[in-house]
N, C-alpha and C positions, 0 to 999 in steps of 0.2 A: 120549482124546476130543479131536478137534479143533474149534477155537474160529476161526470165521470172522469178521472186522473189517470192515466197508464204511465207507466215508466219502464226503462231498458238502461242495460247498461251496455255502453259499447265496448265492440273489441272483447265481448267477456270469451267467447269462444277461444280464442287467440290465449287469453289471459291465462284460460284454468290450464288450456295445455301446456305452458309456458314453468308456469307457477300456483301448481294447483294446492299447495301448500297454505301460500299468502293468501292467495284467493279464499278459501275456507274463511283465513279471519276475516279479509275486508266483509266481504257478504253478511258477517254477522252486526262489524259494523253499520252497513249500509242498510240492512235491514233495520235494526235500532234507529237511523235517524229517521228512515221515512215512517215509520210507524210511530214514533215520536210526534213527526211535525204535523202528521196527518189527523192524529189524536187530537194533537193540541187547538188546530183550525177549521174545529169542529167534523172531522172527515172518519171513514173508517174503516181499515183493508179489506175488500169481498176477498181477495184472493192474492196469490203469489203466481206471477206468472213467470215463470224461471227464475230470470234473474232479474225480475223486478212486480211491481204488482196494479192490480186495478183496484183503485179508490173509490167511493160515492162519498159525495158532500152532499144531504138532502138541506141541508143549510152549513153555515158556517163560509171561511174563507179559504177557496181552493189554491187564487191566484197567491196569497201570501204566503200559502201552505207550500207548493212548489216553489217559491222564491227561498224561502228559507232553507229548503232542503237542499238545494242548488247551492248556497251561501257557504251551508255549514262541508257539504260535500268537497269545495273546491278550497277551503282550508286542510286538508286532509290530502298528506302523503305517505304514498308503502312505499319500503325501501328496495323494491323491485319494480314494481307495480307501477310506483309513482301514482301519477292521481286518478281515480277510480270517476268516470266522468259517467254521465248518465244524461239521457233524453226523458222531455216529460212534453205529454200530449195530454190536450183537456178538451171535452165539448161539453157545451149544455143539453138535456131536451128529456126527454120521457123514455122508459123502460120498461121491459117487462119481467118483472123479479119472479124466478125460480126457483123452489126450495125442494130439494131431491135428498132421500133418503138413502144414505151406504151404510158404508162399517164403522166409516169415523163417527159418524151423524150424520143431523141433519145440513147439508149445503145449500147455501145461499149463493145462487147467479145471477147476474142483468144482463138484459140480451135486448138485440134491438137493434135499428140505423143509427141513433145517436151514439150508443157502445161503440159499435164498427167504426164512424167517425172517428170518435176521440182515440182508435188503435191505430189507426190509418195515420192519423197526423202526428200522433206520437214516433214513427215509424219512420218520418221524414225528417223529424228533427236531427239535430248533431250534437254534439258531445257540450252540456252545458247550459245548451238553449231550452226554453219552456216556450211550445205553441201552443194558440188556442185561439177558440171560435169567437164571434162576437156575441152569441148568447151567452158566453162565459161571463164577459165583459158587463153585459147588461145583470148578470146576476150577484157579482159580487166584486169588492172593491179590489182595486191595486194598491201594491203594498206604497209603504209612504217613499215619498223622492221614485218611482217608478214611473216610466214612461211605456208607452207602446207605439209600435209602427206596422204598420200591413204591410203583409208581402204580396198580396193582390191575392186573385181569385188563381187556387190550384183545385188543380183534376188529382184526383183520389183515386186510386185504383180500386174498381167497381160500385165507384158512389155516379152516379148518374149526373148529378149537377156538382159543376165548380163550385166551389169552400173559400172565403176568404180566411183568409189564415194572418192574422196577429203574431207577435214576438213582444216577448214581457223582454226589456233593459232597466236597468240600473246601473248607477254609479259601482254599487257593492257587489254585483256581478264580474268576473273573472274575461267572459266572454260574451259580449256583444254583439263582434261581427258578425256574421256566418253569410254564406251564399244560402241566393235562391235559391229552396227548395224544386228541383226538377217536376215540371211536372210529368205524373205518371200519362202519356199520351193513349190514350183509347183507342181499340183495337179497330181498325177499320177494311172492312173484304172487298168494298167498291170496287176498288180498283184493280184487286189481283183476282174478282171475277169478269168484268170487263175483259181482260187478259186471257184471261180462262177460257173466254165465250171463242176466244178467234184460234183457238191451237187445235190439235189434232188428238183423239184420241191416244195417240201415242205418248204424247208431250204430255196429258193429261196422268197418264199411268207415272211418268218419271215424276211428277209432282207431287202425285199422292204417296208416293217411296219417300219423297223428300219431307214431304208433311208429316209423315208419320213419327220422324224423327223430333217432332215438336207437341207439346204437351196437348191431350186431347180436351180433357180438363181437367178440375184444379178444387179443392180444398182449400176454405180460408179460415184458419185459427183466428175467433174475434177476442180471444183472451190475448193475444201476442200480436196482431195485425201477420201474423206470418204466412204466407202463400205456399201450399203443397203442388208440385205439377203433376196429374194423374196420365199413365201414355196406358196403351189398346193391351188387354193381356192383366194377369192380376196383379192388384197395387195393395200390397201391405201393411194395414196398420197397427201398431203397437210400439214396443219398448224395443231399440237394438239391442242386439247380444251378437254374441261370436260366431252363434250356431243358427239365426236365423236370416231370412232374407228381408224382413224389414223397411221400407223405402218410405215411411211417413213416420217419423221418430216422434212420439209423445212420450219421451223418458221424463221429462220433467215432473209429468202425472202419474202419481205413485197409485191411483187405481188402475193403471192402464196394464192389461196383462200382456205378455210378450210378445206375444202374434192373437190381436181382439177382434180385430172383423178383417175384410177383403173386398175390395170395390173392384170386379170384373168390367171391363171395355173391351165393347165388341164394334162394331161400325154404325148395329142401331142402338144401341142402347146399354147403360149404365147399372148392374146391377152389386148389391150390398148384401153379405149374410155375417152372420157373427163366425170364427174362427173356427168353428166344427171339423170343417174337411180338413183344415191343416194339422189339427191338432186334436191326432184319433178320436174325434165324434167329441171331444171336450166341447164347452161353449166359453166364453172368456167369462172370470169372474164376475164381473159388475155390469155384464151387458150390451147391448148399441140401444139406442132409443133418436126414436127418427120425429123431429117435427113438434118437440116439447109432449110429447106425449108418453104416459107412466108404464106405458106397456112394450116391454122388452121385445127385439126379433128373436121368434123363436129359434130353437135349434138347428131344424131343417126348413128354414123358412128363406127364401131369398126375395127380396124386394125392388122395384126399377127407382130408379133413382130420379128426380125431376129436378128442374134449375131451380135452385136458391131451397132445396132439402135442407134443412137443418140437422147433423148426426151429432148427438150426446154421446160421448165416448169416456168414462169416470168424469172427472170435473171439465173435461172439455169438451170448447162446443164448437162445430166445425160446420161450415154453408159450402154446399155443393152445387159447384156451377161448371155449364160447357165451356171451351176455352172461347169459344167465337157468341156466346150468351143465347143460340137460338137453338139447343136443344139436338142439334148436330152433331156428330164425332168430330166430322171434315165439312166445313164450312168452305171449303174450297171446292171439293167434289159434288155434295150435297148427298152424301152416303153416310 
């Protein structure tokens, strides 16, 4: 069974703006240990995801791998910065490896509900803390003098069934306590259709003005656990710059060209083309690829988008879902 590792550093946005100097060195620092630890307990970086990265352990030791890297991190102070703290999320279970061909070479991805899992609960940790599943648990050992405690079963935002979720302690750990992880509460329309059923026409139109104001749907980065909200009108994806309009930033991914595709929302439906119209007839360097499959949108090609689409965008890989999951713009209206 393989055991997937994400890690984040907090506060880094705050940080680089702050001190984007010190930052440079910490990162190379931080980089150095987890690849380090990761090495060493049998594990192996697929990838960097900002400012931090995702791991496979197809053997070896994940839970001592993140304890040590937690250990050595929280010995370590900049003299700005102070201590450089980071979140680590692990799950166990099956994947499905991608190997896609660019300019660097050849790239290696895992993609899957287990993946999403271990981004999700990574996502919820706090500055410090190591979460993780109990197939983790069942697969390989805790480090020595280590202890664990559940924090019961949390909701994941867009995992279907509650997760109990694990916390690794130690004596040589910094940080111990932390509060409950929130759970992420599931979207539910029962009640504000009920509502809906007894108002007027009119009332109904002020509603839909109001909803519109709230995302229609949403993009999920399973390399970051990070949530994009998509609203009616077109949603831009690529790299920011000064002179574009931008609104789904993957600067991180240095395949990612500046304006790469556009996800259009209308009231029925969701459509995707690679960046052509924006960007006189160009198509973006490396492509979109929908649904793990080798074959690019073409230039003039526009495609409808369906719940739980998968879009390859350079090394990222993004799931598209409605905001209310049934394929709706307005799940309130039913428009």
């Amino acid at each position: 069974m393989e055991i997937f590792l994400f890690t984040d550093i907090v506060g880094s946005t705050e940080k680089w703006q702050m001190f984007p100097q010190e930052m440079q060195v910490c990162i190379g620092i931080h980089d150095e240990i987890l690849k380090r630890n990761i090495k060493k307990y049998g594990g192996r970086v697929i990838k960097n995801t900002g400012d931090g990265v995702l791991a496979l352990f197809e053997e070896g030791e994940a839970l001592i791998s993140a304890f040590e890297i937690q250990k050595e991190l929280q010995n370590l102070s900049f003299k700005n910065i102070g201590e450089l703290k980071i979140r680590i999320g692990l799950n166990a279970g099956e994947s499905f490896k991608r190997v896609l061909s660019n300019t660097m070479g050849q790239v290696e991805d895992h993609l899957g509900l287990s993946v999403s899992i271990a981004a999700r609960i990574m996502s919820i940790a706090g500055g410090g803390q190591v979460l993780f599943t109990g197939p983790v648990l069942q697969t390989c050992r805790l480090p020595e003098g280590a202890c664990i405690k559940s924090l019961g079963n949390i909701d994941l935002k867009d995992i279907n069934e509650p997760v109990e979720i694990f916390q690794l302690e130690h004596s040589k750990l910094n940080y111990n306590d932390f509060p409950k992880p929130e759970a992420e509460n599931k979207k539910s329309d029962k009640k504000v259709q009920t509502i809906i059923n007894d108002v007027t026409d009119v009332f109904k139109t002020m509603i839909y003005a109001d909803y519109k104001k709230e995302k229609s749907a949403y993009l999920l980065n399973t390399t970051n656990g990070k949530e994009y909200p998509l609203y009616e009108g077109n949603n831009i994806i690529g790299r920011k710059a000064k002179n574009n309009n931008v609104n789904i930033d993957l600067g991180a991914d240095k395949l990612v060209s500046r304006i790469h595709a556009v996800i259009t929302l209308n009231k029925k439906e969701a459509l995707i083309t690679d960046n052509g119209e924006l960007n006189n007839g160009i198509p973006s360097s490396n492509g979109v690829f929908l649904n793990d499959s080798e074959k690019r949108i073409g230039k003039d090609e526009t495609i409808k988008l369906k719940q739980d689409d998968t879009i390859i965008i350079g090394d990222t890989k993004l799931v598209f879902g409605f905001a209310d999951n049934t394929g709706l713009i307005n799940p309130v209206l039913g428009i």
